[in-house]
N, C-alpha and C positions, 0 to 999 in steps of 0.2 A: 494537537487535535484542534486546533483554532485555525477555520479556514475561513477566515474574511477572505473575497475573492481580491483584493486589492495586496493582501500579505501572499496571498495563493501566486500573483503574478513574479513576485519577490522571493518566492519558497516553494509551496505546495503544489502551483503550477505547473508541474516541471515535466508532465505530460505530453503534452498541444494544448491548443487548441479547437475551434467546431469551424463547422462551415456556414455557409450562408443560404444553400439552398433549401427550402421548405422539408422537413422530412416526412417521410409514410411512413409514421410512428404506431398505422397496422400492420406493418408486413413484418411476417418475421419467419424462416428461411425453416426449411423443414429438414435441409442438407445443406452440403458445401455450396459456394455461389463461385463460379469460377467465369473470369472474364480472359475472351479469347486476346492474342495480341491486336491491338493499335495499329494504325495507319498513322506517319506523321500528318499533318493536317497541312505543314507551312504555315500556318496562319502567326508563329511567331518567329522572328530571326533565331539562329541557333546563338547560344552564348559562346564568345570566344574566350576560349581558356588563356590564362597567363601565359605570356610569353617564357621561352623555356630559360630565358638569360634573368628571370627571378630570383631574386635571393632566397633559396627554399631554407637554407641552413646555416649556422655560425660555424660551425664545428662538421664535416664530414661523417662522421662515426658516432656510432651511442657511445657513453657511459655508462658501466655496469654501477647496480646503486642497491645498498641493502633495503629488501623491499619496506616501507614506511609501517604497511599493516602487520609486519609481522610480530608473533603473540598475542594477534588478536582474532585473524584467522587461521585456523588449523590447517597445513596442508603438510604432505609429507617433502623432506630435502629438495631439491632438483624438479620437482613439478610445479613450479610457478618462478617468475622470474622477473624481475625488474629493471628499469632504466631510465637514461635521460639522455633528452637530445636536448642541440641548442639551437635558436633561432629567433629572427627580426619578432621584435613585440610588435612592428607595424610595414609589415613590406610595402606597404605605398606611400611611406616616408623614407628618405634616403638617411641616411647614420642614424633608424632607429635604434634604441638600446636592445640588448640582448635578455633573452627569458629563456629558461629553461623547464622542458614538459617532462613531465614521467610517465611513461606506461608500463606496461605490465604483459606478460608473454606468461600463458596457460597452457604447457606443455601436453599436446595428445599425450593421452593413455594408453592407445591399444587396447580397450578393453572396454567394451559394452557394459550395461546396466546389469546384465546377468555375470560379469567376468568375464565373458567368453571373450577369444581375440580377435579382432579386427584388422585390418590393413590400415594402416596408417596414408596418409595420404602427402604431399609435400607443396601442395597448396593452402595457405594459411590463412586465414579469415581475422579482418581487421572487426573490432563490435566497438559501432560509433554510440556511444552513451546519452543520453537523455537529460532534463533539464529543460532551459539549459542552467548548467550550475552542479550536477550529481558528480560526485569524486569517484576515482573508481574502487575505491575498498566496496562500496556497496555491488559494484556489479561483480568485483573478483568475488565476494560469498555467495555471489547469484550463481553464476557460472562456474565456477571451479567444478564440479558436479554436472554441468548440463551434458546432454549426449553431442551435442556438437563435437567435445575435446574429448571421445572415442577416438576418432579417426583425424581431426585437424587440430593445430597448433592453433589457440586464438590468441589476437593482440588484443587490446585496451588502452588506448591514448585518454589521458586525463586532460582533457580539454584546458588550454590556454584560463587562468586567473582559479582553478580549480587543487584545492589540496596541495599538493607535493609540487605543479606547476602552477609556482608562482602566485600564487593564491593570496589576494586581497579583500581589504574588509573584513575579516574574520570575526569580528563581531556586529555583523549588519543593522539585527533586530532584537540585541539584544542588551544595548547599551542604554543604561539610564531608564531602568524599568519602569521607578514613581514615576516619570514621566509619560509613561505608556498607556497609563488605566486611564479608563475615560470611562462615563456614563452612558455618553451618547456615541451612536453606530457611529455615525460620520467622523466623529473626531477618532473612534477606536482607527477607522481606516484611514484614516490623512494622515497617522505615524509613516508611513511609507515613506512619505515625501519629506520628514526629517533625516530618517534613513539615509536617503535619497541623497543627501543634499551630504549631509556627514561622510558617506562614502563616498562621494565626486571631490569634496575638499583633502580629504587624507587623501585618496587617490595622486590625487594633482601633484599633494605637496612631496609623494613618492616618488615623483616623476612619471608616472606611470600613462600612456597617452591609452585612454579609454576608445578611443578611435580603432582602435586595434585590436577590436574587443567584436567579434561580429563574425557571422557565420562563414563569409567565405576567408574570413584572416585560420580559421577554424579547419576548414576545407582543404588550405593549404600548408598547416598543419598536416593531416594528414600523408600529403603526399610526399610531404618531408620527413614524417616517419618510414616511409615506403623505402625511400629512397637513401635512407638512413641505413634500414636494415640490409639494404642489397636487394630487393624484392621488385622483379621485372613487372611482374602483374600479382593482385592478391584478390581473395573474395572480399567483399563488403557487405555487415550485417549490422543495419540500426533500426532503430526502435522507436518512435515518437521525436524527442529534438533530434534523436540520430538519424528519423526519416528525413526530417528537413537539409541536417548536415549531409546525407547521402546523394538527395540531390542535387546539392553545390558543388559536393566533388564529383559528380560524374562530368559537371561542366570543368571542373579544375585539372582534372587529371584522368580521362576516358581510356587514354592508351595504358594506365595503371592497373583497370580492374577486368577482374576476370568474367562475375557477375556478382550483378548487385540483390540483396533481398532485405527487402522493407516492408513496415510492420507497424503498425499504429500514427494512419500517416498522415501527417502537418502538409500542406500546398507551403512550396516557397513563397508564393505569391500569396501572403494573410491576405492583406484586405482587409473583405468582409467577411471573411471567415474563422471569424470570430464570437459564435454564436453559441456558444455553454448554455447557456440557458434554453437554447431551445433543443441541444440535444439529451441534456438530463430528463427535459420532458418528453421528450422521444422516449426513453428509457423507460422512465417510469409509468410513460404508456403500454410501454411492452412488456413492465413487469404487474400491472393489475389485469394484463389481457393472462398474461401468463398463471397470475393468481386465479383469476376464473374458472381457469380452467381445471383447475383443482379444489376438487369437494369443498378437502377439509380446508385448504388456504382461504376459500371463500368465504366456509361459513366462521373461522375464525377472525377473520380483518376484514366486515363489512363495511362501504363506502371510505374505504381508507386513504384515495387518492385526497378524495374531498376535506376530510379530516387533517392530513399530513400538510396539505397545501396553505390549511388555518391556521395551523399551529405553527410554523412558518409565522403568517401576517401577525400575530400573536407577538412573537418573540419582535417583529420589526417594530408592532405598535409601544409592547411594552418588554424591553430587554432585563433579565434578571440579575440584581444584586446579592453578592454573599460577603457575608462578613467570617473571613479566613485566619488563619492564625500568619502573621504576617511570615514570608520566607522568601525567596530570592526572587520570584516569577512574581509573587504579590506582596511588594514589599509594604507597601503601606494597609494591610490588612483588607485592603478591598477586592472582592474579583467581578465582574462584571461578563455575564456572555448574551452572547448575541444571536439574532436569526443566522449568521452563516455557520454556528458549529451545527445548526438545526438539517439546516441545507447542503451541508459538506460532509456527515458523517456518512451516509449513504450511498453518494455520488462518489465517497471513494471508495466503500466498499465493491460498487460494479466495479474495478479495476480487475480485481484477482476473484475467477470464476466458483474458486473454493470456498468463499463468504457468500455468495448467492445464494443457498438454502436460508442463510439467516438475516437477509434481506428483509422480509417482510415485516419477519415477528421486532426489528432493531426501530425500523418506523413505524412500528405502532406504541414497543416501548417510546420511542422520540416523543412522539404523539401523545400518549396518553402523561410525563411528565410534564411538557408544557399544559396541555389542560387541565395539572393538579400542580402545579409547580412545585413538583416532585424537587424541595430541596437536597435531598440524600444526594439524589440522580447529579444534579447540577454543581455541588461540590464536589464529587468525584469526577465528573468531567474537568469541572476549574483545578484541582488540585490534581487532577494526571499530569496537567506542563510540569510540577513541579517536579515530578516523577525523570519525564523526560532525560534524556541525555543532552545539551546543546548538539547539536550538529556543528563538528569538527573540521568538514571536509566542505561541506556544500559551497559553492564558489556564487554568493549571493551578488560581490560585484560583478562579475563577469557576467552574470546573469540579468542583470541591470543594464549594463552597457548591449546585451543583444535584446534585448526587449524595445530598449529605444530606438536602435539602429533598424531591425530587424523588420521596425512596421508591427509588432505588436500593438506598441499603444495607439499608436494611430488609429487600427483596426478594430480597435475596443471605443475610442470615436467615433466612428461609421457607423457601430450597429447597437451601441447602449442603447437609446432613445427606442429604436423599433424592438429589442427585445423584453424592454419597460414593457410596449404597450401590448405585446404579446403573451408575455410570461410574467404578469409582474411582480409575483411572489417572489419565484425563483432569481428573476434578473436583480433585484433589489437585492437581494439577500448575498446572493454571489456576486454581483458588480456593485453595488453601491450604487450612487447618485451618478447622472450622468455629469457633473458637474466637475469631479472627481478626475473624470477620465482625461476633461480637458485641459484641468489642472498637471495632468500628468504629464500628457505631450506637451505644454507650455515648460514644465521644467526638464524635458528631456531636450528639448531645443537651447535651453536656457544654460543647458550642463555643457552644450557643444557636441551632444548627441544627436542630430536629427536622422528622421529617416534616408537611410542610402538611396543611393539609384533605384529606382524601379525596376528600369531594363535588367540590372545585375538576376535578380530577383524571379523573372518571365519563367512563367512554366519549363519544366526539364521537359528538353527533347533530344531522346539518342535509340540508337539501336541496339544498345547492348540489354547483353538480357537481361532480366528483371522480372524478380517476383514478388508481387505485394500481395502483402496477408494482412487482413486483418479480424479480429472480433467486432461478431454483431454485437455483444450488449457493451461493446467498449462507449463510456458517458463524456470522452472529452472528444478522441481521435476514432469515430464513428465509419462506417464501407464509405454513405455519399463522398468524403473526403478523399477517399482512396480511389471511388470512382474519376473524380477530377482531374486528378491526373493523369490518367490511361490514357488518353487520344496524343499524348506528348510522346507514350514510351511504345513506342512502334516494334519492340520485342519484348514485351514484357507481357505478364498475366497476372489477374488479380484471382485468389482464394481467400474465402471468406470461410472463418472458424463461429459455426454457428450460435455455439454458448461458452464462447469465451468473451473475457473482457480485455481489457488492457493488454497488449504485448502478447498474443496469440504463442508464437513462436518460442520466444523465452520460457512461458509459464505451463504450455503442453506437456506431459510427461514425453510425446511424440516426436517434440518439435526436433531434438536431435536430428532423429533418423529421416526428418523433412529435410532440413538442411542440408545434410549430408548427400544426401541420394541428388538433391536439386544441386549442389556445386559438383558432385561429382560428374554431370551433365547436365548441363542450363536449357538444354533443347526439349529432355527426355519429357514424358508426360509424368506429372506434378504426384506426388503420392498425396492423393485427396483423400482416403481414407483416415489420416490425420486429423484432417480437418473434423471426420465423425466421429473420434475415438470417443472424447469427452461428452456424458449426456446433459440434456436436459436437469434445468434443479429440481430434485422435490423441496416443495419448501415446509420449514418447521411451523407445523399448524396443528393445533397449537400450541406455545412454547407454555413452561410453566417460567411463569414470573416472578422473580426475589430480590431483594435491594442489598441481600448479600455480598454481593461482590464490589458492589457500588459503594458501601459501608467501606468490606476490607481496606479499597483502593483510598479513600478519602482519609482516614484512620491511619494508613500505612504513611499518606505526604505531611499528616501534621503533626505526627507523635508515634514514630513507628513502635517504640518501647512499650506503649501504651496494650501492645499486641499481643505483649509475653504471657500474663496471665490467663489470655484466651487461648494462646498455645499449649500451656499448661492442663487447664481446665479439658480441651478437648484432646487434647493425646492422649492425658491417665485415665478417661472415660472409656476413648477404646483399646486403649493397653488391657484395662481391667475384664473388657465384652470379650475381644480377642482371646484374651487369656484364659476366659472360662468357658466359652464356645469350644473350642480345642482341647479342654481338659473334660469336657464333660462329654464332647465326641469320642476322644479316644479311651477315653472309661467304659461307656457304651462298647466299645469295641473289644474292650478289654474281656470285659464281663461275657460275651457273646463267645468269643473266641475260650475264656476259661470255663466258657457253660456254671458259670458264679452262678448261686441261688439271686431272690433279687431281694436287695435289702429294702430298710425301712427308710421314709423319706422319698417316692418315686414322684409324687406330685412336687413338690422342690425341685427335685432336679427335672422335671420337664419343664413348671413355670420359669427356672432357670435357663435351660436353652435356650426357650425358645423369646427370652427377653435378652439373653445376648444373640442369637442369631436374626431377630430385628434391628436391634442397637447396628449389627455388624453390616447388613445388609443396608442399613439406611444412609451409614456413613460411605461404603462401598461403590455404592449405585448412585450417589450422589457426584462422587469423586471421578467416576467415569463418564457421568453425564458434563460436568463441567469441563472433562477433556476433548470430548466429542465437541462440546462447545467451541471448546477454545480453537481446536483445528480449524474450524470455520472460519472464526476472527475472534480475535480477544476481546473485538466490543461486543459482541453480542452478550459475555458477561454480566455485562451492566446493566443488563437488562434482564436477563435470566438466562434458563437454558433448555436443552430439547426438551420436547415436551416429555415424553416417557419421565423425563426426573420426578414427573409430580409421582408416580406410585411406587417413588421409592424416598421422595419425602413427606408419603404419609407414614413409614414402618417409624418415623423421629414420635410421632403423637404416641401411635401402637407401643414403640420400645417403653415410652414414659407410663401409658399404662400398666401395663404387664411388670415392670418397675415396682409399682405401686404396690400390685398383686403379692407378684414376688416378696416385696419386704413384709407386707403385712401375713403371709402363710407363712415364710420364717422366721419371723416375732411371737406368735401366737400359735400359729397352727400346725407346725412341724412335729412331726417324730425322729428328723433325722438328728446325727450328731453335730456336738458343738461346731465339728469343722466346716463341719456341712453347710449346716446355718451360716455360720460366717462368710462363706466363701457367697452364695447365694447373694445375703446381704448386700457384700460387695456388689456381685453384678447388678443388685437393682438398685442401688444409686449411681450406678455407673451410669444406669439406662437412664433412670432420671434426670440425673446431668445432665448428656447426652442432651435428651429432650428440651429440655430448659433452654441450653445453649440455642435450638434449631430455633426456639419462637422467637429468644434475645434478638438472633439473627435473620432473621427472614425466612426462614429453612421450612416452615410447614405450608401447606397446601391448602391453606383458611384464608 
């Protein structure tokens, strides 16, 4: 959860990046945005693809290879399938050494979302992955299920220094932790550059030439998968780095693809377009225009842009200390967080259009802990790393060595200083110093990385077809970005996915049968419908608020045992409600159906009910509200959950009352029998408990 934008370039960046042109961070699309084909302009040479006498491959033929993820992802026998090819770690060195990549083949199903059968098709679709640095177990769980592999076989090449191919650095960021805590922002983000520096030296002494490491070595990659498999021509589908990789191979390999489709889209040509900062506020401008316009969003989170944007400068001015129970992530007992976890939890939630209801109420929760320096809040945050799994797979050098080459850092050079004076909450928070940046291309020069050719780099220009999608409220890889490239792709058209975020395509329950019908014919007219399936968000206004979860999660990294007792205490609470709820219903039932006289004790067993069917309902309503929650995003946890939870964590005060009631009519004022009384009893310390547990916890509505 720690997204310094300096570690983000290293890790959490693995998006894109923004653009450089100003945004109209009023507009916002009422439908699809569909841009017709392109005219090439000439205004840039065409890139000339490698010559065909390349060393594409070591080895002819794959390798079959038991897949790496398996027992970790479920799939059944014979429907996913793995391999490796082999080839130059640097084809523009002669007797480079040899590496070997894995990918992965996702067998069509034949069978749509409903079951029903399909026609399979025998054109297969390569999905170039994102980063750069994501391994592909992450995209095999994504996709194994997507509707794409209805009707096509997809591949997944694990990009060159990634996972199973050939993968270095494997512990980037996280060697020599004492080392890591700092007090102050700056020095928290200048770890990079020890990173940095640790991984070029082991690199080296592997032999491994980081030269080799770069989007079109990447590019040709691919075509040597192609051409690996036997595959005369195939589709191509990437996503953010896979937009940028898709444009390298259309100049690497044009006579290979059938049609291209792109989708969260990076310009090969960075630059200056490297502007985060100013598309987050894009966003966030078009999520308070979009709060306005909702009653209750408004009148629950007023002036909240203004609010969100302080508490930010807050964290920058004064960043918070905890003192933690020392463990691997904080080993010296200290944790320290900063304005970018302030700045980053939000901006990653617009990725995935599912967390946009719970958008508003998570920045006001943000918001309102830094203006009370909500410690609960802030050690559950510090101690979620702990929680965390390391990332096993993420290919942090190979991601390094494209960032240098690539013209990222550079590009993050060009426009720090003016996105400072524009944004400077946000640019600070998420870039750091501009001082930093220049530190960085000094040591990526220094590494024997510098930026490649430019010319490589020139705008994509071809006539093959092409369809770019993307999401309006996407906060890294924004439409402007997607517009800039259009005047290069002279058969291509761009769709805009009006409230989606990140990777349109991918995360549409539709995008399937987009894909599908658009490779089936790249000509045909676009199914834009898609693009309207998904609506607008209602957003949660307003949420009910509780530091319950926030508790659980901090409690769970530092002494998870610690827990058992309150598992105890609240299960035999509602074992005990459950149990008398159900027995006293179906007595009622009983009695009804035997037309039983009605005995002594009626007032007992109604205060009885109806203090277990509070108890039941409180804990119930509860339980679903935090599901509801959760489906949105697991953070808004932390902050609380839908609003409706609050009038079903008041029946936790009501059950304690009625509790009360309950024991004191069956102490004193009963005529029912002993068993009676007793059972009774029972449920009102149950409910009591119950009660007690909700205030210990956060769980009332006070």
């Amino acid at each position: 959860m720690r997204a310094s934008f300096i570690l983000i370039l290293a890790g959490l960046l693995h998006h894109g990046l923004a653009t450089a042109q100003e945004p109209d961070s009023t507009a916002t699309p009422a439908g699809p945005m569909v841009i017709a084909p392109a005219q090439l302009t000439g205004a840039e040479a065409p890139f000339t693809p490698a010559p065909a006498a390349m060393e594409w491959l070591r080895r002819p033929t794959p390798d079959t290879v038991v897949c790496p993820f398996r027992g970790v992802i479920e799939y059944e026998p014979g429907a996913i399938e793995c391999g490796l090819i082999q080839v130059p770690e640097n084809r523009e060195v002669a007797g480079s050494r040899s590496i070997e990549l894995h990918y992965v083949r996702i067998l069509a199903t034949g069978k749509d979302a409903d079951g029903n059968a399909v026609e399979k098709r025998d054109d297969p679709v390569v999905y170039l992955t994102g980063g750069p640095g994501m391994g592909a177990e992450y995209y095999v769980g994504k996709l194994k299920d997507h509707g794409i592999v209805a009707q096509r076989d997809l591949y997944i090449l694990e990009q060159r220094g990634i996972g199973a191919s050939t993968r270095f650095c494997p512990f980037f960021n996280v060697r020599n932790r004492a080392d890591q805590v700092h007090e102050k922002f700056t020095d928290h983000q200048r770890n990079v550059f020890a990173h940095a520096r640790a991984c070029v030296d082991l690199a080296r002494g592997q032999g491994i030439d980081l030269r080799g490491y770069n989007t079109f070595e990447n590019a040709r990659d691919v075509r040597a998968l192609r051409q690996a498999l036997g595959f005369e021509r195939w589709n191509v589908w990437g996503i953010s780095y896979g937009s940028v990789l898709a444009q390298a191979y259309a100049k690497v390999d044009p006579d290979g693809i059938k049609a291209l489709a792109i989708d969260g889209i990076v310009p090969l040509d960075i630059g200056d377009l490297m502007r985060v900062a100013s598309w987050y506020q894009r966003d966030l401008d078009r999520l308070a225009a979009a709060c306005g316009g909702q009653p209750a969003c408004a009148e629950a989170y007023p002036d909240q842009p203004r609010r969100y944007l302080a508490a930010i400068r807050s964290m920058l001015d004064e960043p918070v200390g905890l003192t933690v129970r020392p463990n691997e992530t904080w080993p010296t007992g200290r944790a320290f967080l900063f304005a970018d976890i302030v700045a980053g939890i939000p901006f990653s939630l617009l990725y995935d259009d599912k967390a946009h209801p719970a958008i508003p109420a998570v920045i006001d929760g943000l918001t309102r802990a830094v203006e009370t320096r909500d410690q609960r809040l802030f050690r559950a945050l510090a101690l979620a790393d702990s929680m965390e799994q390391v990332e096993s797979r993420f290919g942090a050098g190979m991601s390094l060595a494209i960032r240098c080459q690539d013209g990222y850092v550079d590009g993050l050079v060009e426009v720090a200083e003016d996105e400072r004076r524009k944004h400077p909450e946000l640019a600070q928070a998420m870039l750091g110093e501009d001082a930093l940046f220049v530190e960085m291309a000094e040591a990526c020069a220094a590494a024997g990385l510098p930026t490649r050719d430019a010319a490589d780099y020139a705008p994509l220009q071809t006539t093959l077809p092409v369809v770019v999608t993307n999401g309006a409220w996407d906060p890294v890889t924004p439409t402007p970005l997607a517009e800039y490239i259009m005047p290069g792709l002279g058969n291509g058209r761009l769709l805009e996915f009006p409230h989606a975020g990140h990777g349109a395509t991918r995360s549409a329950k539709c995008g399937g049968r987009f894909l599908n019908r658009y490779f089936d014919d790249p000509g045909a007219p676009l199914d834009e419908a898609c693009a309207s399936e998904a609506k607008a968000a209602t957003y949660v206004a307003p949420y009910f608020a509780t530091g319950a979860f926030a508790k659980l999660v901090a409690q769970a990294a530092e002494d998870r045992k610690a827990l058992a007792p309150y598992g105890v205490w609240i299960g035999t609470s509602l074992l005990v409600l459950v149990t008398g709820l159900l027995s006293l219903v179906f007595g009622w039932l009983g009695r009804i159906i035997d037309r039983a006289p009605r005995r002594p004790g009626t007032i007992l067993r109604w205060l009885a009910g109806l203090t277990a069917l509070a108890g039941t309902l409180h804990a119930a309503g509860l339980a679903v509200a935090a599901s509801v929650s959760f489906k949105m995003t697991p953070v808004f946890l932390l902050f609380g959950m839908v609003g409706w939870a609050r009038w079903f964590a008041w029946l936790g005060p009501v059950a304690g009352v009625l509790g009360v009631l309950t024991l004191l009519w069956a102490v004193f004022g009963s005529v029912a029998g002993p068993a009676r009384r007793i059972a009774a009893t029972l449920v009102a310390l149950a409910a009591i408990g119950l009660a007690i547990f909700g205030w210990l916890w956060d769980l009332w509505p006070l």
